[in-house]
C-alpha positions in Angstrom: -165.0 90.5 1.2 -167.0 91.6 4.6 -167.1 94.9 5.5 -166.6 93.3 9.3 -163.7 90.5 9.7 -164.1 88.4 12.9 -162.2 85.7 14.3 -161.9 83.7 17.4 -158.2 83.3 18.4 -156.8 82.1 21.4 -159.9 82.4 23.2 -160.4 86.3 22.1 -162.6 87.5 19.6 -161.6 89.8 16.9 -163.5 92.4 15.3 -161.7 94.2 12.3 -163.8 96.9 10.5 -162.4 96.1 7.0 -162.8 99.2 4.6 -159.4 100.6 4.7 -159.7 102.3 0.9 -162.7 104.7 2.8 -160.8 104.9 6.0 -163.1 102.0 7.5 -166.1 104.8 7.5 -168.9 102.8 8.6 -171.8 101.7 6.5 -175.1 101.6 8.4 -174.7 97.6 7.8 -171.7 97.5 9.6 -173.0 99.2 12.7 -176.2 96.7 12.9 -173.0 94.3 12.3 -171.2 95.1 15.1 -173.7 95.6 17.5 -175.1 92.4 17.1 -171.7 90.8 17.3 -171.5 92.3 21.2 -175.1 91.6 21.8 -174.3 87.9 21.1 -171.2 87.6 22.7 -170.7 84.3 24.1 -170.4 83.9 27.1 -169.6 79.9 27.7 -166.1 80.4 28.3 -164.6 79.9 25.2 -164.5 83.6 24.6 -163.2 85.7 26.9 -162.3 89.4 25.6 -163.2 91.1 22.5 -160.8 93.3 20.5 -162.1 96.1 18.1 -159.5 97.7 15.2 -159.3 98.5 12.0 -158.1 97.5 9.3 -155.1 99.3 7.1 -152.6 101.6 8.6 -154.4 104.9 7.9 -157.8 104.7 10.2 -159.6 102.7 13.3 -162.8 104.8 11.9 -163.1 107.9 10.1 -166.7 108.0 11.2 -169.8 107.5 9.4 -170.0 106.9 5.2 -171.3 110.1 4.7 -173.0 109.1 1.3 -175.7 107.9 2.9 -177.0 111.0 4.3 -177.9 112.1 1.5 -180.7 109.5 1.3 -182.0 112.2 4.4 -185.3 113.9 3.5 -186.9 114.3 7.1 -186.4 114.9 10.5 -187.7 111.2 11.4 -184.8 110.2 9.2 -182.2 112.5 11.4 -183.6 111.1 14.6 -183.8 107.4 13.4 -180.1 107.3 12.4 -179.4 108.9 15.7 -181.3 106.4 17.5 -179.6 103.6 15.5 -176.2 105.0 16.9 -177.1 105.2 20.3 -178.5 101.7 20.2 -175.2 100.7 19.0 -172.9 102.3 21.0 -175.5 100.8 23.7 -174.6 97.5 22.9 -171.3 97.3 23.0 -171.2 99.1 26.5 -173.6 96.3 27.3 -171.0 93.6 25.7 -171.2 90.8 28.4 -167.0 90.6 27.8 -164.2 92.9 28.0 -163.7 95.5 25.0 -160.3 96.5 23.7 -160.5 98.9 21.3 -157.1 99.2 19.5 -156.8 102.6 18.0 -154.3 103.8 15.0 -154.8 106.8 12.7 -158.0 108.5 12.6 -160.2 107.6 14.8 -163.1 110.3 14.4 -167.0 110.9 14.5 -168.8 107.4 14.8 -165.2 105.5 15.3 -164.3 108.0 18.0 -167.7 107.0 19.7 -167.5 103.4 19.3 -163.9 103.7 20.7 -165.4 105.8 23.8 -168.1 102.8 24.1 -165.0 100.2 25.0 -163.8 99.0 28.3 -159.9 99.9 27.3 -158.6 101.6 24.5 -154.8 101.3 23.5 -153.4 103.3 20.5 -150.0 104.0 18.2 -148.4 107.6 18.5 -149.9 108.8 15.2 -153.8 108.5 16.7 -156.2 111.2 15.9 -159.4 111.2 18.0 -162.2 113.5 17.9 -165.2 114.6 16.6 -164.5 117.9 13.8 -168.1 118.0 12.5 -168.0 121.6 13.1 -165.9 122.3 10.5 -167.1 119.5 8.3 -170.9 118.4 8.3 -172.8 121.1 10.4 -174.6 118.1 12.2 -174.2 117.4 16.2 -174.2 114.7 18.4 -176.5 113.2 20.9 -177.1 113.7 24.0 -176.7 110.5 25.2 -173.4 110.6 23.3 -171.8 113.9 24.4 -173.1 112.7 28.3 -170.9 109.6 27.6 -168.0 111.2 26.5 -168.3 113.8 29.2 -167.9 111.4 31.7 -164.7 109.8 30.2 -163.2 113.1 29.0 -164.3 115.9 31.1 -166.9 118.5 29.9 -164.5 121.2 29.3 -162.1 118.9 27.2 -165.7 117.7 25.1 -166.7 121.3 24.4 -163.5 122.5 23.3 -162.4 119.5 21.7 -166.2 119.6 19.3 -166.3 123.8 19.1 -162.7 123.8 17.8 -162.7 120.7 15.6 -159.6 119.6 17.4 -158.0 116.3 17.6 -156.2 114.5 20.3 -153.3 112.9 19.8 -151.9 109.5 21.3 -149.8 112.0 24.4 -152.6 114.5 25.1 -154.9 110.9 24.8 -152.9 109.0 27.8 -152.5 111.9 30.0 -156.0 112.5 30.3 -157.4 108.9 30.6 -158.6 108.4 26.8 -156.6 105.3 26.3 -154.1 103.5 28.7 -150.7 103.5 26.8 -149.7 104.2 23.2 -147.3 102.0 21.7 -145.3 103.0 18.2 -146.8 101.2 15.5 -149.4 99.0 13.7 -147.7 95.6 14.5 -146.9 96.6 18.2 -150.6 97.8 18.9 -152.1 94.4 17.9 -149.6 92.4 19.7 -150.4 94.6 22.9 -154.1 94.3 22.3 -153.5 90.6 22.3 -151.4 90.6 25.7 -154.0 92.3 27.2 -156.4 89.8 25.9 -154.7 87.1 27.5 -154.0 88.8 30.8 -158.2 89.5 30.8 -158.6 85.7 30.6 -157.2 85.1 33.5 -159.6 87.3 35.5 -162.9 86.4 37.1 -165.2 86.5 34.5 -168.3 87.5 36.5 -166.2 90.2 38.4 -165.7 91.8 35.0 -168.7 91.5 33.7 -170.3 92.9 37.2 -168.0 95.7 37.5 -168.9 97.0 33.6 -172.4 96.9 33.9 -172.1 98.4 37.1 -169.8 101.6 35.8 -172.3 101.4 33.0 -175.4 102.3 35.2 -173.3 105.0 37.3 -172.9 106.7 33.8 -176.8 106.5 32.8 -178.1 109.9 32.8 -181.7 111.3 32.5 -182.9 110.8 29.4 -182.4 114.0 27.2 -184.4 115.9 25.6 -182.6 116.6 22.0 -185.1 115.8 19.0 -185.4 119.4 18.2 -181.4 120.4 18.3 -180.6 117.2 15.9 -183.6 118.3 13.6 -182.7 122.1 13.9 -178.7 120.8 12.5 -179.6 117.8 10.4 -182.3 119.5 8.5 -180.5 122.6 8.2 -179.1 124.4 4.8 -175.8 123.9 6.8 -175.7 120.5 6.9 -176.8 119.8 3.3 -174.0 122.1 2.4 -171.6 120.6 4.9 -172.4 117.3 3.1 -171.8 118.5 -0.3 -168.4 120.4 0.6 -167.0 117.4 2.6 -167.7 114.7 -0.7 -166.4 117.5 -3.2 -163.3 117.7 -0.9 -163.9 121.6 -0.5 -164.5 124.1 2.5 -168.2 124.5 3.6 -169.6 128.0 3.3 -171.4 128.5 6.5 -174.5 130.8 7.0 -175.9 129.7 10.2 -179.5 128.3 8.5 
């Protein structure tokens, strides 16, 4: 079975990220997946909103599949897979249609930035959202990425919310403009998701598309210069045992090297 579910239904397309026994921890084939599902988007009319979730009750995302940094040797390797995330978080900012991203469980690291990437995000009352790579891999996150969420967040609420490895729940989430409303369970959030889907068709579909790409280029920053923080973390004796600890399901022992 795909590792990415999609269906057109009632004029909506649905995305499922479909690895519920790993949390739905992204594969790098899954992000090249899902980016090129937004890129493609159609935009003929017979689509006219796209809705993101997860499949099983325990995750949206937990992330990356972390196995696969171990295939990491260089710094070019570091800086590729960051410019592989940025490219897809990219494109689905870029999605010609309306995102929904419709949050349950954990929803951390690269799920947590794909959710951020959405037009609207909904979620149940037992959401988890954040990024706790401080206390797990040791690595950090782009520029481009922590600029994004800065903007949607608030610095302040970013920097704490990384240095402290804390994670927002589905209250703290709605009262400061992460997601719109939070609804009890699994079954409610995907009928929401779909109500909202529906509501979306009935809007203009260039005055949607307009005002997104528009929000999109208020948020554009400089570019920033960051190659040698994500080689100084990636590389780092840290991260290797972050990587380690985090797969042998103990704590890290951190030496700042």
């Amino acid at each position: 079975m795909s590792d990415i579910l999609t269906e057109i239904r009632d004029g909506t397309l649905w995305i499922t990220l479909n690895r519920p026994q790993a949390r739905n921890a992204l594969t790098f084939g899954m992000y090249e997946a899902l980016a090129a599902l937004c890129r493609d988007a159609p935009t003929d009319g017979s689509v006219h909103a796209v809705i993101l979730s997860g499949a099983g009750d325990k995750a949206f995302a937990a992330g990356t599949d972390m196995t696969q940094f171990r295939a990491f040797e260089t710094a070019q390797d570091a800086l590729d897979y960051e410019a592989r995330i940025e490219a897809v978080l990219g494109a689905v900012e870029r999605c010609p249609l309306p995102t929904i991203a419709a949050l349950h469980g954990a929803c951390t690291g690269g799920g947590a930035a794909i959710a951020a990437a959405c037009d609207i995000r909904i979620a149940t009352q037992d959401l988890k959202f954040g990024f706790p790579i401080a206390r797990t891999l040791g690595n950090c996150l782009a520029g481009s990425n922590l600029a994004r969420l800065s903007s949607l967040l608030g610095a302040g609420r970013v920097r704490e919310m990384v240095f402290t490895a804390r994670l927002i729940g589905a209250e703290e989430a709605q009262a400061c403009g992460l997601i719109s409303e939070s609804v009890a369970d699994h079954p409610a959030l995907m009928s929401r998701a779909s109500e909202l889907a529906e509501n979306l068709s009935q809007m203009a579909p260039l005055t949607l598309r307009a005002t997104k790409e528009i929000m999109r280029r208020l948020n554009v920053t400089q570019e920033i210069e960051d190659s040698d923080l994500i080689e100084m973390c990636y590389m780092s004796r840290d991260f290797r045992e972050g990587l380690e600890a985090f797969l042998a399901k103990r704590k890290p022992e951190w030496r700042g090297t």
